[in-house]
C-alpha positions as CSV (number, residue, x, y, z in Angstrom):
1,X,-238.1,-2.5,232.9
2,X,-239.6,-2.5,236.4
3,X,-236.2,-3.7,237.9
4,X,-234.6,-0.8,236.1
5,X,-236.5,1.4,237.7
6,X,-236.2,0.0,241.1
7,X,-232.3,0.4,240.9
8,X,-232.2,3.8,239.8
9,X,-234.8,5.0,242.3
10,X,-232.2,3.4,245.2
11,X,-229.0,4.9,243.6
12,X,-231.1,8.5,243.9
13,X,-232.4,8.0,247.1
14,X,-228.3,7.3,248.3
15,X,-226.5,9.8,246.6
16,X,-229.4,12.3,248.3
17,X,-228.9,10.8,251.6
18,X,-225.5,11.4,251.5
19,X,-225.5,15.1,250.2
20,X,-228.2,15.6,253.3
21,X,-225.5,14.1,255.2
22,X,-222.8,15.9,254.1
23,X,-224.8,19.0,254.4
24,X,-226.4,18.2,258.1
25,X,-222.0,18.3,259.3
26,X,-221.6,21.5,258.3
27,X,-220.2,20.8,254.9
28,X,-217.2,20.0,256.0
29,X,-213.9,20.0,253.4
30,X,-212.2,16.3,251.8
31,X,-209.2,17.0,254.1
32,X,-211.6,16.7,257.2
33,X,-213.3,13.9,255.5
34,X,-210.0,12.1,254.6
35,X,-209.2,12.4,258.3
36,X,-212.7,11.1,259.4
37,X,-212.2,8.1,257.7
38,X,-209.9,5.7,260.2
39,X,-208.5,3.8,256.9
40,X,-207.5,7.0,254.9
41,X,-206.4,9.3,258.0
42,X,-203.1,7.3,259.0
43,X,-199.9,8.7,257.2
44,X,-198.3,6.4,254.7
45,X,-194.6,4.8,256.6
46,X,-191.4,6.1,254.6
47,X,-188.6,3.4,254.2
48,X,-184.9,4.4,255.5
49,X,-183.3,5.3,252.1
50,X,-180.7,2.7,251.7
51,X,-176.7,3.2,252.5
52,X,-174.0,4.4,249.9
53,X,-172.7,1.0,248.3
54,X,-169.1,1.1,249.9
55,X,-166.8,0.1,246.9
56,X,-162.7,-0.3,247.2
57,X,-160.5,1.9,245.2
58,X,-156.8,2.3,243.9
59,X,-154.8,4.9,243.7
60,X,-153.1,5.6,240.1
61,X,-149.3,5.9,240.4
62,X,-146.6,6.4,237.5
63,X,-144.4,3.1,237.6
64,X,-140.9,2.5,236.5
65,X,-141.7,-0.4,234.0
66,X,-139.2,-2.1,231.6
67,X,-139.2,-1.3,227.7
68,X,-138.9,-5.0,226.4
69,X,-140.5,-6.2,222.7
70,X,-141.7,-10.1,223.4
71,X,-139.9,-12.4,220.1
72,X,-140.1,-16.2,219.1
73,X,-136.1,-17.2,219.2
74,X,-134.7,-20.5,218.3
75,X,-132.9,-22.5,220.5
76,X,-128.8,-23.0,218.7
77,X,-125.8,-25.0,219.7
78,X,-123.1,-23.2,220.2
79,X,-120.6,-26.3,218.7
80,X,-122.8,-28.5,216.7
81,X,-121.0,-31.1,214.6
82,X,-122.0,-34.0,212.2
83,X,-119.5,-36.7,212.1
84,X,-118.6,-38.5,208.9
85,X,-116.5,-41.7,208.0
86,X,-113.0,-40.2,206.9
87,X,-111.9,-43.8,205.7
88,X,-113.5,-46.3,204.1
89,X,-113.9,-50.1,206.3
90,X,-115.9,-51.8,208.7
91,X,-117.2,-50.8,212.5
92,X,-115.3,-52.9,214.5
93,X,-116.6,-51.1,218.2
94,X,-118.5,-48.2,218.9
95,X,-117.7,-47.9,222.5
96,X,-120.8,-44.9,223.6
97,X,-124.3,-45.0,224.6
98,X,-126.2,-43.2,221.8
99,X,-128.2,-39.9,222.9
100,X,-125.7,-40.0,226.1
101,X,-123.4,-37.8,227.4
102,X,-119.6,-37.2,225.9
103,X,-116.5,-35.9,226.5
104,X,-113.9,-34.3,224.2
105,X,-111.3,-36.8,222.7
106,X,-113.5,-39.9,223.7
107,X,-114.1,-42.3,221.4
108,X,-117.1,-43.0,219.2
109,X,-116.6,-45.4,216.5
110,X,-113.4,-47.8,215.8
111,X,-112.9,-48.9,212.2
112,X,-111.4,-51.8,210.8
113,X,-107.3,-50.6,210.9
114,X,-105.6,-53.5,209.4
115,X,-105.8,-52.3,205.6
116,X,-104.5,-49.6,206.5
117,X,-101.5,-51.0,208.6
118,X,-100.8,-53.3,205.9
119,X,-100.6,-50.1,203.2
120,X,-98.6,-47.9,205.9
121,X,-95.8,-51.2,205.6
122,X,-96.1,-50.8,202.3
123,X,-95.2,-46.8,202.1
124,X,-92.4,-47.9,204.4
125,X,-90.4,-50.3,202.4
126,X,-91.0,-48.1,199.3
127,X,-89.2,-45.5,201.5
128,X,-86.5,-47.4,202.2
129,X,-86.3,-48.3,197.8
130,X,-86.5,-44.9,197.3
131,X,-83.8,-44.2,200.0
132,X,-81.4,-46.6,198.9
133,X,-82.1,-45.2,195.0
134,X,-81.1,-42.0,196.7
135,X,-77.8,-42.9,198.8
136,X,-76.3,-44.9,195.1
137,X,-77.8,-41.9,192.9
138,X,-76.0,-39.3,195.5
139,X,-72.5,-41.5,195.4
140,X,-72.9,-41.4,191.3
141,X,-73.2,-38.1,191.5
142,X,-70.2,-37.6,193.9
143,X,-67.7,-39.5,192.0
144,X,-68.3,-38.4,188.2
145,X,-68.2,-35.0,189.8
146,X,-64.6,-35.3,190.4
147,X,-63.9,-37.4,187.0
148,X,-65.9,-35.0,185.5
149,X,-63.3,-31.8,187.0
150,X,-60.4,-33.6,185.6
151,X,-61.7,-33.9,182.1
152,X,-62.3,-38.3,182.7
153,X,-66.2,-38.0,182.4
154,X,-68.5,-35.7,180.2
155,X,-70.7,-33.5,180.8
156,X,-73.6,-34.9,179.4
157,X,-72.7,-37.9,182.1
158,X,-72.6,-35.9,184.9
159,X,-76.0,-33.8,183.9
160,X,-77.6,-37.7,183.6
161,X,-76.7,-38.8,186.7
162,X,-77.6,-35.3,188.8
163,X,-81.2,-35.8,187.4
164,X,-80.9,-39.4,188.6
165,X,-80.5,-38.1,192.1
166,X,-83.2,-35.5,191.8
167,X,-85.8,-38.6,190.5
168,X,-84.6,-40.6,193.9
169,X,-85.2,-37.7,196.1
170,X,-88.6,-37.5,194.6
171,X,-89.2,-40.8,195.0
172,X,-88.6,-40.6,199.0
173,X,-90.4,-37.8,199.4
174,X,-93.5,-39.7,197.7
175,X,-92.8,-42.5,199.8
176,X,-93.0,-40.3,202.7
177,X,-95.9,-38.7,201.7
178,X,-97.7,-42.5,201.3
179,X,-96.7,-42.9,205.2
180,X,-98.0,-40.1,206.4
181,X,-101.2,-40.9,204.1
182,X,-101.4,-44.2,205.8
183,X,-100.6,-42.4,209.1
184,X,-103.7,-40.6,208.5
185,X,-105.8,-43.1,207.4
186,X,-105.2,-45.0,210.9
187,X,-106.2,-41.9,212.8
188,X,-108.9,-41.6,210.9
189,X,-109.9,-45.1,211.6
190,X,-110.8,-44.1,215.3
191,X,-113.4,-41.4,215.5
192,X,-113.2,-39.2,218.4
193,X,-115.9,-36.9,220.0
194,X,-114.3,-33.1,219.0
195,X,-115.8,-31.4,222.7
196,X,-118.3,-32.3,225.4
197,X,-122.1,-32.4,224.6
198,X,-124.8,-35.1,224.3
199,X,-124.5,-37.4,221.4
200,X,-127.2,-37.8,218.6
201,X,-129.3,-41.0,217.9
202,X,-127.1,-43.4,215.5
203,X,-127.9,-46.3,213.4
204,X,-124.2,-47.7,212.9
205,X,-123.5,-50.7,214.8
206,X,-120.4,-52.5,214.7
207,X,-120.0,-54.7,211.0
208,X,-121.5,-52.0,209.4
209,X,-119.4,-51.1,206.3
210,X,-119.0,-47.4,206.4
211,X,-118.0,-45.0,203.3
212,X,-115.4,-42.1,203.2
213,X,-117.0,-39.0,203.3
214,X,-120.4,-40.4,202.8
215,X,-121.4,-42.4,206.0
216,X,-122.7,-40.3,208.8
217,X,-121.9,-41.3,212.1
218,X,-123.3,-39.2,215.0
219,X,-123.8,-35.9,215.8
220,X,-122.7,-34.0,218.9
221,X,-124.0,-30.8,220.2
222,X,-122.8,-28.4,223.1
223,X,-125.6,-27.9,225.7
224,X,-124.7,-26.0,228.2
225,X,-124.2,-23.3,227.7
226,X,-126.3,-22.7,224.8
227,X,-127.7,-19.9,222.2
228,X,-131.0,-17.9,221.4
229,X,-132.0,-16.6,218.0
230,X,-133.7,-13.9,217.6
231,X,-134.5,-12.0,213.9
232,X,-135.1,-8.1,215.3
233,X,-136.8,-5.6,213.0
234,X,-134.8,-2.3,212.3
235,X,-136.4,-0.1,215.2
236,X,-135.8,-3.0,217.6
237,X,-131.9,-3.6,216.8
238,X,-131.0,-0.4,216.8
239,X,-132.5,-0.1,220.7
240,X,-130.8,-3.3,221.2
241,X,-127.8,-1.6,219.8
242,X,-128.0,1.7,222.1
243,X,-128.5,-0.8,225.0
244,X,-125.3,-2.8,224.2
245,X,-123.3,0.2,224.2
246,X,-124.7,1.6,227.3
247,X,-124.4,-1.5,229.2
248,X,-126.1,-5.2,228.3
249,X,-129.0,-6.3,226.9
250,X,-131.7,-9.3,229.2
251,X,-133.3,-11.3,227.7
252,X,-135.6,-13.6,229.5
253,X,-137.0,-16.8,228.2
254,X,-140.8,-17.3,229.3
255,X,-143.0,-20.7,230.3
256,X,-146.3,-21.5,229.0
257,X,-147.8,-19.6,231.7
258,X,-145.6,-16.2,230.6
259,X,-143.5,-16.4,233.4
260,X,-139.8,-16.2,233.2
261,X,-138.0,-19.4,233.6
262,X,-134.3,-18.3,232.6
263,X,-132.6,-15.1,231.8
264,X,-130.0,-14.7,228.6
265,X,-127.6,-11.4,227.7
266,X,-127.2,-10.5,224.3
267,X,-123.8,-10.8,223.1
268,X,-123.8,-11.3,219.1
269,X,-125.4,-9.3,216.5
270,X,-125.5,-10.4,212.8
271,X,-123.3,-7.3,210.5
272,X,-126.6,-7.3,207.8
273,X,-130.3,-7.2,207.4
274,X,-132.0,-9.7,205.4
275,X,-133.5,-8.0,202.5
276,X,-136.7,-10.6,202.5
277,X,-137.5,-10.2,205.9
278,X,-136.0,-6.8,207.0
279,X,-134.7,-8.7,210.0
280,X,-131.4,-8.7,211.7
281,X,-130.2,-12.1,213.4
282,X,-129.3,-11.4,217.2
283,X,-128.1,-14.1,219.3
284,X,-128.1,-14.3,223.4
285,X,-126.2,-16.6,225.5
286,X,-128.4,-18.7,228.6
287,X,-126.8,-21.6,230.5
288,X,-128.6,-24.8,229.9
289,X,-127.1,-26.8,233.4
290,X,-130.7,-28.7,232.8
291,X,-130.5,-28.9,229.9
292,X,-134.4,-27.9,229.6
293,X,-133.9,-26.1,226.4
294,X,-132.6,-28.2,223.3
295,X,-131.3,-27.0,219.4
296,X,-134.1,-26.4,217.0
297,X,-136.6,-26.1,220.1
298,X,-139.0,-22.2,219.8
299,X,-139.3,-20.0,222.8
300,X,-140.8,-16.9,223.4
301,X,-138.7,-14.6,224.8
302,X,-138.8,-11.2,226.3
303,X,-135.5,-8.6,225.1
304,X,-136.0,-5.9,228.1
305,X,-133.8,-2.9,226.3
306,X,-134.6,-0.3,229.3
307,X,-137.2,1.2,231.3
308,X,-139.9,4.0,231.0
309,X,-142.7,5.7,233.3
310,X,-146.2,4.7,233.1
311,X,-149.7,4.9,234.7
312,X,-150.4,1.6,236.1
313,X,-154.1,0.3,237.1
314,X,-155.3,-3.2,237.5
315,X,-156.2,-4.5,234.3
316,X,-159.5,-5.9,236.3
317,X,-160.8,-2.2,237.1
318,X,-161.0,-1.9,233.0
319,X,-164.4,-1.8,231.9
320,X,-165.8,-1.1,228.2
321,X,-168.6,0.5,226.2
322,X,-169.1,0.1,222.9
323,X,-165.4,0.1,221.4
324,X,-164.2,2.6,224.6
325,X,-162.3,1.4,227.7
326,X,-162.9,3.0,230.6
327,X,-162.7,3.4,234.4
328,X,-165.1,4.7,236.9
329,X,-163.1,7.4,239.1
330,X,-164.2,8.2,242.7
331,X,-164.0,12.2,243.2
332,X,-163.2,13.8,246.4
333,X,-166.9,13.7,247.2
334,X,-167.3,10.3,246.7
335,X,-168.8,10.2,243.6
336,X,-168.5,7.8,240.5
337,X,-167.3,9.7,237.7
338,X,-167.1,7.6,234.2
339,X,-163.8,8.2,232.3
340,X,-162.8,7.1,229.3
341,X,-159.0,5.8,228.5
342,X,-156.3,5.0,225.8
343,X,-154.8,1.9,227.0
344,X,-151.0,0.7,226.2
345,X,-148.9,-2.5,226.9
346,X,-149.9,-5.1,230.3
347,X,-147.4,-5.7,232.5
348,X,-148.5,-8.6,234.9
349,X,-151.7,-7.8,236.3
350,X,-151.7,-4.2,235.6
351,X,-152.0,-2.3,232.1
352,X,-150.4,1.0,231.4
353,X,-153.3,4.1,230.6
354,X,-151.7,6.3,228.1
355,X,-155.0,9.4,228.3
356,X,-157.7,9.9,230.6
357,X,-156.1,9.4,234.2
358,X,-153.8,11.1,236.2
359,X,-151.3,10.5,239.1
360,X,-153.1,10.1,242.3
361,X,-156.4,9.5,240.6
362,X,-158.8,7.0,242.9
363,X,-159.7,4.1,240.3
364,X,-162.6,1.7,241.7
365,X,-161.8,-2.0,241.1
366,X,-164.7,-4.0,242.5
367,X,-168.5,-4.1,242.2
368,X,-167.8,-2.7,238.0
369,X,-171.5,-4.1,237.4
370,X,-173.5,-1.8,239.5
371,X,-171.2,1.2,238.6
372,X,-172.9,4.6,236.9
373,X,-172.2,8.0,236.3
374,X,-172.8,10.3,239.3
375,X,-173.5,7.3,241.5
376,X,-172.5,7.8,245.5
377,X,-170.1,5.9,246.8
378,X,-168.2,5.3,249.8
379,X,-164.2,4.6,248.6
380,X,-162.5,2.0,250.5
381,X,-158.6,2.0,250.3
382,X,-157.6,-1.0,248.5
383,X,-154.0,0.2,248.6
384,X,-152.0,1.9,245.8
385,X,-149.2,0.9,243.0
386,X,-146.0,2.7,244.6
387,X,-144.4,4.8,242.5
388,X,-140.7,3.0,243.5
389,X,-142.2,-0.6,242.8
390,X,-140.0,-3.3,240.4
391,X,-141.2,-4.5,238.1
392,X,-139.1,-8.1,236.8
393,X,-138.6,-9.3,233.3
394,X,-141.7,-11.5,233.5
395,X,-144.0,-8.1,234.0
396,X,-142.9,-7.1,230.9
397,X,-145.1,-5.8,228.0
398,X,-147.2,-8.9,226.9
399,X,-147.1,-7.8,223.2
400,X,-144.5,-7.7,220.9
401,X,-143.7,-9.1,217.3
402,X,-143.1,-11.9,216.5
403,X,-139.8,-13.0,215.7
C-alpha cells in the first residue's frame, strides 16, 4: 500500500514539473516543441518515385493470309497391281529382289513351260488332221458338184458331203483355237512386271507349285509420282471447286512439327458425295523422287483454296481472364489499356483477332505478368507485321477438319 503510494506521489510530482515547465517557456505550441526535440525536428527523406517500366510493343497490321482447311489424306498409288498365277505349274526362277525396284516388261516369276509346249504340239498336229479333213472334204465337195450338175450324183449326196466340209472347217478352226490356247498358256508361263514401281514382299520361291487364278505372286506399285486422298465436306469442295476453275488448287503435305515438307495440286475430284459421310473424295498429285511417302501411309495436309485479310498479333502477346482473351494496348500517352478480343485461326506464330483491335493498334508483347489497366508505360518498338508480308502454305490456319 505504502509503495502505491510512493509511485503515485512521483508520477504527480512529474507531470507538475513538467506543466511548470512548459508554462515557465512561455507555453509555447507542439510545432515549436516538435522542432525543440533534435529526434522529431528533422524532415522524414522521400524516395525517387521509381521509372515507367519500359515494355516493347507491336504494331497491328491487316495481313494477306491464305484460306486453307488442314485434312488427314491417304497416301494412293497411282498403278497398283496384284499379280496372280495365270497357269497352273511349278516356279522354275524368279529372277527379282523382293521389295526392290522394277521396270516395265521385266521379269518376275518363270513357270514350268514344258506342259504347255507339249499341249501346243498337240493343237498343232490336230490342225494339221483337221486340215487334211478339210482339203479331202473340199475335193468331195468339188467333184460331186459337177456329177451332181449333170444329173450322175443326188442331191442328198451332195447336201452330205457340203456339211462334211463345214465339220472339217470347224474342226481347224478348233485346232487353231487350242494353239493359240497353248500360245497363251506359254506367255502366261512368264510373268512380267506391267510398269515401273517397287515390288511387294513375296513368299514364292522357285518349286513352289502355283494355282491359276488363285496363287498370288507379288504386287507392284507406282511411287513416284504418287496420289493424296482427301474426303472434303460440302462447303470445302465447292471452294475447292471455285479454285480449280479459277486457277489450281495447293496442297501441302505437313511434318510432325507442322511444317511443309512437299506441295501437291489437285487434279481429280470424285462425281458424288457419299451419303454416310457427306464427304466428296478429292485426290492431289505430289512427286515422290524419295519416295518418303508410301500407299496406305496418313498425312495431314493443308488444301490452301485462296487468300483473305486479317489482323495479325503474336500469339505470345495473348493473355486471358476468366474465359476472355485479351491484349494490353499502349495508347498515345503511353498508357496500358486492357482489351478484350475474338480470336480466329493461327498462322505460324501469329493468330488472326477477329474484334477488339484495329490497324495500327500498339499491342505490348513482353512483361504480360506485371501488366494492368491504366498502368504507365514506356512503348518500345519491337517492329510491326507489314501489311505486304507472305505468308507460305506452312503458316496456314492450324485448324481444320479432319478428313
Amino acid at each position: 500500500m505504502r509503495t502505491a503510494v510512493k509511485v503515485g506521489v512521483g508520477a504527480g510530482l512529474i507531470v507538475l514539473a513538467g506543466a511548470g515547465g512548459w508554462y515557465g517557456a512561455g507555453r509555447p505550441s507542439p510545432e515549436r516543441i516538435a522542432a525543440a526535440l533534435p529526434f522529431l525536428g528533422r524532415e522524414t527523406r522521400k524516395e525517387p518515385a521509381e521509372p515507367p517500366l519500359e515494355v516493347r510493343v507491336i504494331t497491328v497490321r491487316k495481313v494477306t493470309v491464305p484460306i486453307a482447311v488442314t485434312y488427314t489424306g491417304t497416301i494412293i498409288a497411282q498403278q497398283d497391281a496384284t499379280l496372280q498365277a495365270r497357269v497352273t505349274g511349278n516356279v522354275t526362277e524368279r529372277p527379282f529382289e523382293p521389295g526392290g525396284h522394277v521396270k516395265k516388261g521385266q521379269v518376275l516369276f518363270r513357270i514350268d513351260p514344258r506342259p504347255f509346249d507339249v499341249a501346243l504340239q498337240t493343237a498343232k498336229s490336230q490342225q494339221a488332221q483337221a486340215q487334211a479333213q478339210l482339203t479331202f472334204a473340199q475335193a468331195e465337195v468339188d467333184r460331186t458338184e459337177t456329177l451332181a450338175d449333170k444329173g450322175y450324183a443326188t442331191e442328198q449326196r451332195f447336201q452330205q458331203l457340203q456339211a462334211n466340209r463345214t465339220s472339217a472347217v470347224a474342226q481347224v478352226q478348233g485346232a487353231e483355237a487350242a494353239i493359240a490356247r497353248q500360245n497363251l498358256n506359254l506367255d502366261y508361263a512368264v510373268v512380267n512386271a506391267p510398269f515401273d514401281g517397287r515390288a511387294s514382299l513375296s513368299i514364292i520361291n522357285p518349286g513352289d507349285l502355283v494355282i491359276e487364278n488363285q496363287t498370288q505372286l507379288v504386287s507392284v506399285v507406282q511411287l513416284d509420282p504418287i496420289d493424296i486422298q482427301m474426303a472434303l465436306s460440302s462447303e470445302d469442295s465447292e471452294a475447292v471447286r471455285a479454285a480449280m476453275r479459277d486457277g489450281g488448287v495447293t496442297v501441302s503435305v505437313l511434318g510432325e512439327d507442322g511444317k511443309p515438307v512437299r506441295e501437291a495440286r489437285i487434279y481429280q475430284l470424285d462425281n458424288r458425295f457419299d451419303p454416310r459421310t457427306a464427304r466428296r473424295l478429292v485426290r492431289a498429285l505430289m512427286p515422290n523422287h524419295d519416295e518418303r511417302f508410301l500407299p496406305g501411309q496418313f498425312v495431314r495436309a493443308s488444301i490452301r483454296t485462296g487468300t483473305k485479310e486479317r489482323l495479325l498479333v503474336p500469339t505470345a502477346a495473348l493473355d486471358s481472364q476468366l474465359a476472355q482473351q485479351i491484349v494490353y494496348a499502349v495508347d498515345a500517352g503511353g498508357t496500358v489499356q486492357q482489351k478484350p478480343v475474338t480470336t480466329g485461326d493461327t498462322y505460324g506464330e501469329n493468330t488472326a483477332i477477329l474484334d477488339g483491335l484495329a490497324d495500327g493498334d500498339q499491342v505490348v508483347v513482353d512483361h504480360l505478368q506485371e501488366m494492368r489497366q491504366n498502368l504507365k508505360v514506356v512503348a518500345r518498338p519491337a517492329g510491326e507485321i507489314a501489311p505486304d508480308e507472305k505468308l507460305g502454305p506452312g503458316d496456314a490456319p492450324a485448324t481444320g477438319e479432319p478428313g
